[in-house]
N, C-alpha and C positions, 0 to 999 in steps of 0.2 A: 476629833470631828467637831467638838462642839467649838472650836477655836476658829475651825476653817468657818463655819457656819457664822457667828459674830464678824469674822472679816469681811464675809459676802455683805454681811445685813448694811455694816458700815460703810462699804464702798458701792452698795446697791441704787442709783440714782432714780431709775426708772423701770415699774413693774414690765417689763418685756423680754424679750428672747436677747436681744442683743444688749439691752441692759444690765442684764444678769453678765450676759459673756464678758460685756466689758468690767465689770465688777469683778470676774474671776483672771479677768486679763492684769486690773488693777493688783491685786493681790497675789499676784505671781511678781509680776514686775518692782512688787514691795519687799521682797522676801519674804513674805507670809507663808505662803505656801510655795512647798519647795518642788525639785523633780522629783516624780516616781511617786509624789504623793498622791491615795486616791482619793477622788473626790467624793464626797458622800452620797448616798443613793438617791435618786430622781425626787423617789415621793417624799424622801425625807428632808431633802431640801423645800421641797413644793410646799410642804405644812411648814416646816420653820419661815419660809419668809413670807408665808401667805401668795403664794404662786402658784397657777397651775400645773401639773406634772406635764402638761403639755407642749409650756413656756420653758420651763427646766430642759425638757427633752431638744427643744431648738436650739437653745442654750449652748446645751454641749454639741450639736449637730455643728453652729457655728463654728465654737472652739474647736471641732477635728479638722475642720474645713483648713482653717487658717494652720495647722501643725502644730495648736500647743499643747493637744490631748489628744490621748488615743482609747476608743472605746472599744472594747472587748465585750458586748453581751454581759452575761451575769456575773463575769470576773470583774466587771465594772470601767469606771475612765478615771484613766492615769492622767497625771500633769507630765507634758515631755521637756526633757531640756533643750529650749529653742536655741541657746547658747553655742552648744554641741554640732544640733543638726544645721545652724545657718553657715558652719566653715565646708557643707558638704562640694559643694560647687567648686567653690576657688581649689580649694585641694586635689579634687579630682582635674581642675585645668591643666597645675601646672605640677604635681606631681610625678617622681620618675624615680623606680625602684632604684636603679642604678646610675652614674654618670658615665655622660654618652661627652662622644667628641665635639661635637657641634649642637650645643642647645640652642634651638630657636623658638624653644615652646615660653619664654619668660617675659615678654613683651616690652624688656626696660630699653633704654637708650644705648648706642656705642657710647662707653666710656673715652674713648678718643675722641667722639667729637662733643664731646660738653667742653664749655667755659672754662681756659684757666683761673682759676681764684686768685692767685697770687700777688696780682698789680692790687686787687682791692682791699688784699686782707694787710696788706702793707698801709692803707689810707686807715684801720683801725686802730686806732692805739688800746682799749680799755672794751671791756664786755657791755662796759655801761651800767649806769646807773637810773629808773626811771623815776619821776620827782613825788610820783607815790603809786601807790597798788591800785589803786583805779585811774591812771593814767589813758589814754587814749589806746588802745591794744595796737596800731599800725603806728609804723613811723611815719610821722608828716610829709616828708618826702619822698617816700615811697607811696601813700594816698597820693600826693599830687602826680607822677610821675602815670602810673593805674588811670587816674581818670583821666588823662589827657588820652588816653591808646584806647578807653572801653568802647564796647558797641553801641551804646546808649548814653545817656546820662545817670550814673545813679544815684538814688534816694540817699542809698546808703551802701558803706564799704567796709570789711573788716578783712582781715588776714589769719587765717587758720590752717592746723597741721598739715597740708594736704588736703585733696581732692576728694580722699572717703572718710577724713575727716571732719571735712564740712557737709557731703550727704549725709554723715549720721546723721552732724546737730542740725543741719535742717528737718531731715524726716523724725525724727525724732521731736523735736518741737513743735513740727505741721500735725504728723500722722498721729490718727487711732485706732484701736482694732478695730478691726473688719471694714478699717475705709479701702475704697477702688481705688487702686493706684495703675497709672500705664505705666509699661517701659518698651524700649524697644525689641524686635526681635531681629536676627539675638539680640542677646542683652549682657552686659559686662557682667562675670558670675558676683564678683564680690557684692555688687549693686543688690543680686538678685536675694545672695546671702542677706544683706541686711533687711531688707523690706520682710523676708521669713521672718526673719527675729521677731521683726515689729508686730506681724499677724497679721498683717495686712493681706485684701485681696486681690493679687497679684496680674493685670490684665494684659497681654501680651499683643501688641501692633507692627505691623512686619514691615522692616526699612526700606523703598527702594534704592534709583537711581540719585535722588532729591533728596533722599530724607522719610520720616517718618509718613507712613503712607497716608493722608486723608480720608479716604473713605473708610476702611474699617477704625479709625479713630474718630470720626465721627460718629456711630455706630456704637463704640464703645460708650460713646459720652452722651449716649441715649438716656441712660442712668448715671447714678452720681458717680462722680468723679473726683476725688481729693486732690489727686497729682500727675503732673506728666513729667515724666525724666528721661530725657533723651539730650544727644550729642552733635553740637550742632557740623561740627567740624572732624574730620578723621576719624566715624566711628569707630570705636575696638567692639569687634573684629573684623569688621569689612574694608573699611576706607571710605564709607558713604561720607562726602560731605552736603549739607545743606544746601541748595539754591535760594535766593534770595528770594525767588517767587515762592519757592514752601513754605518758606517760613513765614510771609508775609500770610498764604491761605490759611496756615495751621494758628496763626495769632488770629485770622477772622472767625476761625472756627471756635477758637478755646476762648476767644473774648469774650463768648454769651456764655461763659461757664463758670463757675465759681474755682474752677480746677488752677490748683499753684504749680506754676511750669517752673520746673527746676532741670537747666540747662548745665551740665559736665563739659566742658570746654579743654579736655586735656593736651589736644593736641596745639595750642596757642603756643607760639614760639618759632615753631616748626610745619608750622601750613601756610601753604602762598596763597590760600584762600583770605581775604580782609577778614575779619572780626564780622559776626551775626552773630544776634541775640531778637529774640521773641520780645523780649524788654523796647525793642524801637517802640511799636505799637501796642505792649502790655507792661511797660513799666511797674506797674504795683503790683503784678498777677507773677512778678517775674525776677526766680535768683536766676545768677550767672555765676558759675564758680571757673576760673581759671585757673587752672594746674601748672606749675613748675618744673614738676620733676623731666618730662622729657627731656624737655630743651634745655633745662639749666641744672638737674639733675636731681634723682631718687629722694638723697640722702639732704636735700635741704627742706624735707616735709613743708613746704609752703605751697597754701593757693590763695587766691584772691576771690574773696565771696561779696555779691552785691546783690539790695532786696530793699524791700521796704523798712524806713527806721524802724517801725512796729519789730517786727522781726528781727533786726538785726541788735537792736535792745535785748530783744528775749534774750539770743543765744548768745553775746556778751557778757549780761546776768548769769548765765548758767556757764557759762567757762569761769567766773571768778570764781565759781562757788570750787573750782578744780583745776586744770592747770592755768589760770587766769588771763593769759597770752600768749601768743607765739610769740617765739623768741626774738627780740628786738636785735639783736647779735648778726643772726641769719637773716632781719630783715635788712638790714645794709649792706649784709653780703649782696641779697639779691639786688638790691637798687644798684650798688658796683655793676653788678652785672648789665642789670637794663641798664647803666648811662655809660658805661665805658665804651670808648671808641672800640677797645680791642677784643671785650668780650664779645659786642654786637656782632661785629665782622666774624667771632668764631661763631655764633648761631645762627646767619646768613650761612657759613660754610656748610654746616651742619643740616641744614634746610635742603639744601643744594644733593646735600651729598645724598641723605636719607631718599629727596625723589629719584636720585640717578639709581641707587641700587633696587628699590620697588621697579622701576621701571626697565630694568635688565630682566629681571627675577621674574615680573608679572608678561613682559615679551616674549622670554625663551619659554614660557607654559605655553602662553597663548601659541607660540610655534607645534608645541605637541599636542594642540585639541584643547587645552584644559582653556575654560573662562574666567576670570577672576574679576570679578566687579568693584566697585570702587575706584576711587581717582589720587590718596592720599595715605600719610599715617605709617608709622613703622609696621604693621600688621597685613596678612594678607590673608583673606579664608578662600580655600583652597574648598574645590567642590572632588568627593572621594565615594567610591563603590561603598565602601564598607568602613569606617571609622577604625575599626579597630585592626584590623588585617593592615591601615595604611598605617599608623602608627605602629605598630610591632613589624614593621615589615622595614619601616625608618629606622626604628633605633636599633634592627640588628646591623644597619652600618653604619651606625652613630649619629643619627640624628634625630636629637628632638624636636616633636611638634605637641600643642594642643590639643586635644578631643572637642571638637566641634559639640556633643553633646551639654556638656554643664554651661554653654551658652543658649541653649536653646529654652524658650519660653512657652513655645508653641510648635505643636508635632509638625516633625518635615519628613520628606519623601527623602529628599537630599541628603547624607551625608555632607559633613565638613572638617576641613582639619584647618588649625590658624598658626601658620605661620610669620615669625616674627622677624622680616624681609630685611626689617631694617640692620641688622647685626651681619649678613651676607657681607662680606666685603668685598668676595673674589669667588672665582667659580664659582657664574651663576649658570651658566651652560650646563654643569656638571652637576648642579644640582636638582635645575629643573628635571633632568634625564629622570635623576633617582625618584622625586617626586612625583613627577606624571606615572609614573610605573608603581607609587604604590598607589597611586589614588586609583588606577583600576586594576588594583587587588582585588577578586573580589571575597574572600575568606583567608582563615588562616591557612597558610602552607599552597594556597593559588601559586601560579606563575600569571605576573602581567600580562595584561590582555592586550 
């Protein structure tokens, strides 16, 4: 006890409820105090750091708030492991007791229609050598190649593992406990997963036709506001892309905020939408991260992140301290990719291909009653009586879907299952048949309605 108590005193900055919290937030995130360990009782914390029991008791009200403690009355508050409960989401999306014939619950690209490699891995001779450890983390010519296609200009540019590996180091660099973070609703679970970790207080804004909706985002940003993370292009899991008028409203709106918009751009590659970013008219309030994996694929963990030098300093500083760069190897893979005549033409094809199947897939519904919103995106969310009836009701004739729940940020009336449209390649007729009939299942063991 007396150990945790000198942790708090040390990382204590400021006598108040959220002071304290963040103090105990500190020292969990230290390895100080571990999971499962309890915290010591109200008053006794209150006399050791000279706080009220009052202040202590908000303290912890925060920390359950956020999920890094659970309080129990006189058996006291645990520390939980955030570690653990932030994989709950993503698991439950894409999770399946068994394999089924046709998974469409995974949301990755056809392997058939990525980029051969071949012509460019013939132009490498050597892994390479960089001329020292703090070297520039992008290849030069892959920076110029990026900023010639971005939607803005940017400050700054860096290349990191992927897509949720540059959410982390940004939110992670940005956020603190119990700051207001928006996201959209739905919201991609992994996303939602991390922001749990962090403690953050999670606020949920519902996407329409456009895009993230204005009104209740403004609303939200009544009060403070740390971040806004939203997609501007082929939301997963809708298909909502942005209109250029939204995004221009929602930069009038978040302009008067101190709020850092961080833009998920996954679908780049493979959207006939141009390139938007919030950055046109908030450039310094505004990362853009561009993801790879669809269009050029999973396994080359690269995206393209742009933000303010301030920041993109920070998180270069804290990748030497660990993996220090993405791999410069993969980053000429991908530049082959961008400049070859003949990759481009296959992610043109690929582009082509992916609308023509959504747009079979989301027809032959629309022929049975069902509505499917959105305009884009390998993904399609599918409106259903009962999530779960329509799911076990799929994979008893081999197909998997989604659970619309571990997207969900904010309570709906609606059911939803998601759909990964783009893997479809042939009987879409056939499918939609099976799909319209579970989605008005309405229980387990119903007959379609």
């Amino acid at each position: 006890m007396r150990s945790i108590l000198s942790a708090l005193e040390e990382r204590l900055e400021h006598n108040t409820a959220r002071g304290l919290a963040a103090a105990v937030s500190r020292a969990i995130a230290d390895g100080v105090i571990a999971p499962d360990t309890k915290l010591p009782p109200i008053r006794t914390v209150a006399t050791e750091l000279a706080l009220s029991p009052t202040t202590v008791s908000s303290a912890w009200a925060l920390l359950a708030r956020s999920g890094a403690v659970r309080t129990d009355g006189r058996r006291g508050t645990t520390v939980l492991d955030t570690a653990v409960a932030g994989s709950n989401r993503y698991s439950r999306a894409l999770e399946h007791p068994v394999t089924l014939a046709q998974d469409l619950s995974t949301g990755v690209p056809d392997e058939e229609l990525l980029p051969r490699i071949t012509e460019v891995l013939a132009d490498l001779d050597t892994a390479g050598t960089p001329s020292s450890y703090l070297e520039d983390p992008v290849v030069p010519e892959l920076a110029d190649v990026l900023r010639d296609d971005w939607p803005y200009p940017p400050a700054g540019l860096t290349v990191v593992d992927g897509a949720m590996d540059a959410l982390d180091l940004v939110t992670r660099t940005t956020l603190r406990f119990g700051d207001r973070v928006v996201v959209e609703h739905p919201c991609f679970p992994p996303l939602a997963d991390l922001l749990e970790a962090l403690s953050v207080d999670v606020v949920g804004v519902p996407v329409d036709d456009e895009g993230l909706d204005p009104v209740p985002l403004s609303e939200a940003c009544r009060g403070s506001v740390a971040a806004v993370v939203l997609q501007p292009r082929g939301h997963n899991p809708t298909g909502v892309t942005m209109t250029p008028a939204r995004a221009e409203r929602l930069a009038s709106l978040l302009g008067a905020t101190r709020a850092l918009v961080i833009e998920d751009d996954s679908a780049h590659g493979l959207s006939p939408a141009p390139p938007l970013s919030l950055g046109r008219w908030l450039p310094e309030q505004t990362v853009h991260i561009r993801s790879f994996s669809k269009s050029h694929g999973p396994d080359l963990r690269l995206a393209a992140v742009s933000g303010s030098a301030e920041l993109l300093r920070t998180i270069d500083a804290r990748r030497h301290l660990g993996q220090g760069w993405s791999s410069r190897l993969l980053q000429r893979i991908l530049l082959g990719l961008l400049t070859q005549e003949q990759a481009v033409a296959q992610v043109e094809a690929a582009r082509t291909a992916y609308a023509r199947r959504r747009e079979l897939l989301v027809g032959a519904l629309s022929e049975r009653g069902l509505t499917v919103a959105g305009t884009e995106g390998l993904n399609i969310w599918v409106p259903v009586e009962d999530e779960t009836a329509a799911i076990v009701r799929l994979a008893s004739q081999g197909i998997g879907v989604s659970a619309g729940a571990p997207f969900a940020v904010l309570p709906e009336a609606q059911g939803h299952i998601r759909v990964t449209a783009g893997l479809v390649r042939e009987h879409h007729e056939e499918l939609a048949d099976r799909i319209a009939g579970a989605a008005r299942t309405a229980s387990w063991g119903s007959r379609a309605r």
